[in-house]
C-alpha positions in Angstrom: 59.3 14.1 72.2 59.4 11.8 75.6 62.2 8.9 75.7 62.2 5.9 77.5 65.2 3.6 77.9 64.8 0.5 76.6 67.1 -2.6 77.5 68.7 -4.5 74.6 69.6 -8.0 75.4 72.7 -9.3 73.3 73.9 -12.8 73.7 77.3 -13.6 74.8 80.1 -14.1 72.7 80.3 -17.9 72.8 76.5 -18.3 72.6 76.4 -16.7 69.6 79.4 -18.9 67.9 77.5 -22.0 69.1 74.6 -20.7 66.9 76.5 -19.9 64.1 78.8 -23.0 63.9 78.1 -24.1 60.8 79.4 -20.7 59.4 82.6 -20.7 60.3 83.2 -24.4 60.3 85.1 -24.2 57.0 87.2 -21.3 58.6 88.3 -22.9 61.6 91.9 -24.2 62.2 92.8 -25.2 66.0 96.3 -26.2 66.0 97.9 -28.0 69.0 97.5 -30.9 71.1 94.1 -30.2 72.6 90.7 -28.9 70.8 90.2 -25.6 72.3 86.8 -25.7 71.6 86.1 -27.9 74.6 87.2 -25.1 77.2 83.9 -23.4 78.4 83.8 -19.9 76.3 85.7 -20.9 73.3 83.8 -21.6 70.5 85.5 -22.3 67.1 86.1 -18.4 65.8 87.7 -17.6 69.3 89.5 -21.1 69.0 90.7 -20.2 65.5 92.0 -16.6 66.6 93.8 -18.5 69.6 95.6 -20.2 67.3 96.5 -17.6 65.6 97.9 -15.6 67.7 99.8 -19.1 69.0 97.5 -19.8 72.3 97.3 -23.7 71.1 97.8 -25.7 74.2 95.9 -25.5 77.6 99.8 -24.7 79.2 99.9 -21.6 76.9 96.5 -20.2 78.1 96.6 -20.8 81.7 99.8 -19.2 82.2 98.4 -15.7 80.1 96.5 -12.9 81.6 93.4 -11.7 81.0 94.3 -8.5 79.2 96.5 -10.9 77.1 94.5 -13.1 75.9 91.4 -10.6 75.2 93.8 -8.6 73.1 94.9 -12.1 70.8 91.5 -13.4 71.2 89.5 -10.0 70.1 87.7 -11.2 73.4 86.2 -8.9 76.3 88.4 -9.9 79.9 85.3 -11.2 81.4 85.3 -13.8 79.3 89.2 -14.2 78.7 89.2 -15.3 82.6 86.6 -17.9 82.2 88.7 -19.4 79.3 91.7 -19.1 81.3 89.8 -20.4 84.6 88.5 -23.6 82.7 92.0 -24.4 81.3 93.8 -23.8 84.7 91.4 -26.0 86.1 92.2 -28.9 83.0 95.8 -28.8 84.2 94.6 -29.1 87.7 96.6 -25.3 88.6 95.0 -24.8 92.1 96.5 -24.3 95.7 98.6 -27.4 96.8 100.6 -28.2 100.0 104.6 -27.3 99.9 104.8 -31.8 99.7 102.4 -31.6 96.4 104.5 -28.5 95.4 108.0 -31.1 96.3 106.7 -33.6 94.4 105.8 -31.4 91.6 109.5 -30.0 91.6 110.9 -33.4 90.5 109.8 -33.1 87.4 113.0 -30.5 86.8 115.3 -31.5 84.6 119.3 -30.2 84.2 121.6 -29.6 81.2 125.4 -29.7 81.8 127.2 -27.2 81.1 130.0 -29.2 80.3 132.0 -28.2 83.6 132.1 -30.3 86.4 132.8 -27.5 88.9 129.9 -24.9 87.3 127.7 -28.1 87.0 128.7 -28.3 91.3 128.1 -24.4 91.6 124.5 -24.7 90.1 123.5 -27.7 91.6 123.3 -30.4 88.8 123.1 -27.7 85.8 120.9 -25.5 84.4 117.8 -26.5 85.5 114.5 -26.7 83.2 111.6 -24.5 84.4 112.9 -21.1 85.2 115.2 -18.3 83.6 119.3 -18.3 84.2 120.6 -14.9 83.6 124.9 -14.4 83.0 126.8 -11.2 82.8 129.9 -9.8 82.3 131.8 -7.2 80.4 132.0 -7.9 76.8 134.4 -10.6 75.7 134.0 -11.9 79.1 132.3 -15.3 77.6 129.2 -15.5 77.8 127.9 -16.2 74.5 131.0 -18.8 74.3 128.6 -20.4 77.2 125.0 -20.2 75.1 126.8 -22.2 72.3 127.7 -24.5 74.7 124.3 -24.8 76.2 122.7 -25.2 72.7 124.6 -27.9 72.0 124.8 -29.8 75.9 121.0 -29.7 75.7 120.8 -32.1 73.0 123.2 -34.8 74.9 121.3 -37.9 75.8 119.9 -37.5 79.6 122.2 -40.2 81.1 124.9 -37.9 79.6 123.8 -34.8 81.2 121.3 -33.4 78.3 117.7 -33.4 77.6 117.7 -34.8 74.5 116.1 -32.2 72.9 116.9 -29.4 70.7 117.5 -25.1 71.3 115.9 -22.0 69.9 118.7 -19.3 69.6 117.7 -15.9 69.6 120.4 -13.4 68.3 120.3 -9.5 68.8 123.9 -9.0 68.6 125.1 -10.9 65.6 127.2 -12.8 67.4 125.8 -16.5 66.5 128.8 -18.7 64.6 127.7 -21.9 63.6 131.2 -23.1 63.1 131.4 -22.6 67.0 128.7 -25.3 67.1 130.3 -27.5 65.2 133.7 -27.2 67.7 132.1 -28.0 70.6 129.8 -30.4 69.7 133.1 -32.4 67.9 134.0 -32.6 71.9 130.7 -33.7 73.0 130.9 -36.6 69.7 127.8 -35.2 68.5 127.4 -35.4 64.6 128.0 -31.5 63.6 125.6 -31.2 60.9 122.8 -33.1 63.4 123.8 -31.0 65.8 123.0 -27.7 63.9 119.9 -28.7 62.4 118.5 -29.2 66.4 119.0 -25.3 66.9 116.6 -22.9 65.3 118.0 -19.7 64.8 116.4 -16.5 64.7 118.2 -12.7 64.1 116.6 -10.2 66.1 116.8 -6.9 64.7 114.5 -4.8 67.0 113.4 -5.3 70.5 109.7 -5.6 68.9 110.7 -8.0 66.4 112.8 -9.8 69.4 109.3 -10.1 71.4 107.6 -11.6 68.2 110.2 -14.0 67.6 109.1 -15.0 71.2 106.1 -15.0 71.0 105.5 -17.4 67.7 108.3 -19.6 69.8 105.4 -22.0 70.8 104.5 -23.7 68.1 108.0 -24.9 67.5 108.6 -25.6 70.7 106.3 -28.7 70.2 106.7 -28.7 66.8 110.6 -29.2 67.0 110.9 -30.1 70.9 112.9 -27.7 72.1 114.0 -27.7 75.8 116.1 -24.5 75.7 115.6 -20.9 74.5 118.9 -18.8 74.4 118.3 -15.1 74.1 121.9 -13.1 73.6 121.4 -10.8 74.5 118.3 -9.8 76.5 118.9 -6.2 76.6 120.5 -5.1 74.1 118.0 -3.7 71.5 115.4 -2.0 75.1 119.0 -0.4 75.6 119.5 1.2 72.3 115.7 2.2 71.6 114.6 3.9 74.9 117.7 6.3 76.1 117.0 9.2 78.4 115.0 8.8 82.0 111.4 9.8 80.3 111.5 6.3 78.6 113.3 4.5 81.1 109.2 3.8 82.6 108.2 2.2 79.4 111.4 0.2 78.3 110.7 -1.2 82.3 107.5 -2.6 81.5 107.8 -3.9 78.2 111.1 -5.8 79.7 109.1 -7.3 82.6 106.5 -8.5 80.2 109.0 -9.8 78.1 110.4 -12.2 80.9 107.2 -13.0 82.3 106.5 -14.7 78.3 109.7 -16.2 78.6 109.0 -17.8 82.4 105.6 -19.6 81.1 107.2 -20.9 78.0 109.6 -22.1 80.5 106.7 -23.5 83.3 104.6 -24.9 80.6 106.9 -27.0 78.6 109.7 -27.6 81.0 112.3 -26.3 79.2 115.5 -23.7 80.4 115.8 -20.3 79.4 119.0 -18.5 79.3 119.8 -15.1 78.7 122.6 -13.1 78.5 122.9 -9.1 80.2 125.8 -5.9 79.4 126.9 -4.4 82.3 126.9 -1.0 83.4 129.6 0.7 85.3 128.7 1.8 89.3 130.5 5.6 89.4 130.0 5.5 93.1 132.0 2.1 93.6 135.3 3.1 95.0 136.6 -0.5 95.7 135.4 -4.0 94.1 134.5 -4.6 90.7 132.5 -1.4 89.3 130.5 -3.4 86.8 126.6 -4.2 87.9 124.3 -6.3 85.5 122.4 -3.8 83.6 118.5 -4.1 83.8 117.5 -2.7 86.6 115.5 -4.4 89.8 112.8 -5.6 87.3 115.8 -8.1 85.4 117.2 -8.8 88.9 113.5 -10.0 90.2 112.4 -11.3 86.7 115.5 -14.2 86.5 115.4 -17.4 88.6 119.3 -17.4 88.7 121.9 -14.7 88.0 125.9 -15.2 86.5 128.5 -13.1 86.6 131.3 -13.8 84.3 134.5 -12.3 84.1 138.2 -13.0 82.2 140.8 -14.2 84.4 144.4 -15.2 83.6 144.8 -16.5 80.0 142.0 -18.5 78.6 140.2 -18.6 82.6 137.1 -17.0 83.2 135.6 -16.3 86.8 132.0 -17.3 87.2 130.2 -16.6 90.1 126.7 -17.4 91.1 125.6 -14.2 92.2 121.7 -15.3 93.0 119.3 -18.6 93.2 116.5 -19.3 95.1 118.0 -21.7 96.7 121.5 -22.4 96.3 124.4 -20.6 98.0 126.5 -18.0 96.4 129.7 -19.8 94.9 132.4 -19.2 92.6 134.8 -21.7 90.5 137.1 -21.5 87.4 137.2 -22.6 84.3 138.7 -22.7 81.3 137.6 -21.7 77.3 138.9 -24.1 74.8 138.7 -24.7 70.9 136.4 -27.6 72.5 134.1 -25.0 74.5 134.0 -24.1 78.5 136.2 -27.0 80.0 137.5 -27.7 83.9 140.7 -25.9 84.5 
């Protein structure tokens, strides 16, 4: 028997939601500060799986990727770009001069870290809007400095904070709220007030860890948060892929890990800090052995880059290994029953 071909025409995805509005209507849920069913491509079924999946502000989507967001979205790419086009376009996201760019800049914000010098050594604080990374060896300090953090955050601005509170994600099991309550006596922060501004979440896989991440969003708004603390990082990638055939895939999942982090970061102008192990450099004859574990895709992936490391008595050594902009440095200081302190 003879065939033909014969061409099937099938509307697009949001053409066919606009016809069938009144169907899911009851279904639909949009969450967030702006109605995602006026970006063009999203009708309210691709709104509500948005959502869902925690795309529920126009920062959220035009910082994603295609392949993200078709994946969420149950969307083909072709129209994930649109969505993400028309949203990037919303927030005015288009090439700017480096003066549009300096202007923009100004907008980011510091937290004390309740050192003068290390304040000095990273010019103001940590800033808001990118990813500050501090390793060491362990007992070397450096979750001492992400309870310090969650708590200097929530100091008024004209005292160094943002006024807003931290997410705290734990994948050691090293969190002790009574170390909150310490520091923030020094800080005369009420304790109790104090802990209810930090959310806490135990991280008991590095796939749980990325979920925990990934729903950060909505309580980022929700509960305005201006700092995520992940301690640590790399802890769980370490323990899950072992041997050089999985090293590849432990890589990319860790690169697409801090790229979430960085647009949480970019879109709501909040700090991220995260804490690295070290590994020791056989081949190092002289010098300090210990290199921040991670690899070039954790050296590329973080804005700024501590190294911590025990000095005499109660002194650490922290020196500020890279920054975009500022120069290498190191300074003292000192941990007390009242935190990191000035020696």
């Amino acid at each position: 028997m003879p065939r033909r071909k014969v061409r099937v025409e099938e509307p697009p995805e949001d053409e066919f939601e606009e016809e069938n509005e009144d169907y899911y209507e009851e279904e639909v849920d949009v969450s967030g500060d702006y109605d995602l069913t006026e970006l063009e491509g999203v009708g309210p079924a691709t709104a509500k799986r948005l959502a869902e999946a925690g795309f529920t502000s126009l920062e959220s989507i035009a910082m994603s990727t295609p392949s993200e967001l078709a994946v969420y979205a149950g969307i083909s790419e072709a129209v994930a770009q649109k969505i993400i086009q028309a949203a990037r376009s919303k927030l005015n996201i288009d090439v700017m001069s480096a003066y549009d760019f300096y202007q923009q800049r100004k907008a980011v914000q510091r937290i004390t870290t309740g050192s003068k010098a290390l304040d000095e050594l990273l010019g103001g604080g940590v800033e808001t809007q990118s990813i500050t990374e501090i390793y060491g060896p362990y007992g070397s300090g450096k979750t001492q400095f992400c309870h310090q953090m969650a708590v200097t955050v929530q100091l008024d601005e004209e005292k160094g904070g943002l006024g807003r509170g931290a997410m705290y994600i734990d994948t050691e099991g090293t969190f002790r709220p009574e170390r909150i309550l310490q520091i923030a006596e020094r800080f005369k922060l009420d304790p109790e007030h104090t802990l209810k501004n930090i959310l806490y979440a135990r991280a008991f896989t590095s796939d749980h860890q990325m979920i925990v991440t990934e729903r950060a969003e909505s309580y980022i708004k929700e509960r305005d948060i201006g700092l995520i603390i992940v301690d640590s990082l790399i802890s769980h990638f370490r323990g899950e892929y072992v041997g050089r055939e999985t090293l590849a895939e432990r890589q990319q999942k860790l690169n697409k890990y801090l790229h979430k982090l960085l647009r949480l970061a970019l879109g709501y102008n909040m700090a991220v800090i995260v804490t690295n192990q070290v590994v020791a450099d056989p081949t190092a004859f002289f010098g300090d052995p210990n290199k921040p574990a991670g690899g070039h895709v954790l050296g590329h992936g973080v804005t700024a880059r501590l190294y911590i490391k025990r000095g005499k008595k109660d002194r650490r050594v922290i020196k500020l290994v890279k920054s975009p902009y500022l120069p290498e440095g190191t300074v003292e200081v000192a941990i007390t029953q009242g935190g990191i302190e000035d020696v």
